[in-house]
C-alpha positions in Angstrom: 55.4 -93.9 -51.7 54.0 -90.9 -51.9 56.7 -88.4 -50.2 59.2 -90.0 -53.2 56.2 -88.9 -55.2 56.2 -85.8 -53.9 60.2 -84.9 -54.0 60.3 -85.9 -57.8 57.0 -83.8 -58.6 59.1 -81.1 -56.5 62.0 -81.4 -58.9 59.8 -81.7 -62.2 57.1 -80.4 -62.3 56.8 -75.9 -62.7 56.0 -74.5 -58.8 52.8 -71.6 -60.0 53.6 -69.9 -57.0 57.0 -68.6 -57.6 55.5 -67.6 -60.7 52.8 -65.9 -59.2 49.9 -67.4 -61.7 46.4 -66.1 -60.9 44.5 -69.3 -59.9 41.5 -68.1 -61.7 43.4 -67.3 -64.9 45.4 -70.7 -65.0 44.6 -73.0 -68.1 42.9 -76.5 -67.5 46.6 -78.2 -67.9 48.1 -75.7 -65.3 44.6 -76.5 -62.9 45.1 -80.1 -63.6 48.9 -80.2 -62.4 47.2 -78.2 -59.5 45.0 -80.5 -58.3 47.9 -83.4 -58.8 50.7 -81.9 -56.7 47.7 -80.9 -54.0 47.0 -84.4 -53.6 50.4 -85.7 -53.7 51.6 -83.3 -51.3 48.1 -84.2 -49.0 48.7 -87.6 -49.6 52.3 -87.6 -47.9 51.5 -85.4 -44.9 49.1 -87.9 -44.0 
């Protein structure tokens, strides 16, 4: 369930790394889709 998860968060939701946002200067909405995809992605390696 969670590498579906994964692909569709992959095809929805922004990648901050290709847009090279400043973890410390991210806004609690960008920090809270953040932590999501990290424990998506964690969840689906695992």
């Amino acid at each position: 369930m969670f590498k579906i998860l994964a692909q569709i968060n992959k095809l929805i939701l922004p990648s901050f790394t290709k847009q090279r946002l400043d973890i410390s200067k991210a806004n609690k909405w960008q920090m809270a889709i953040i932590g999501y995809r990290y424990y998506v992605t964690t969840r689906a390696l695992g």
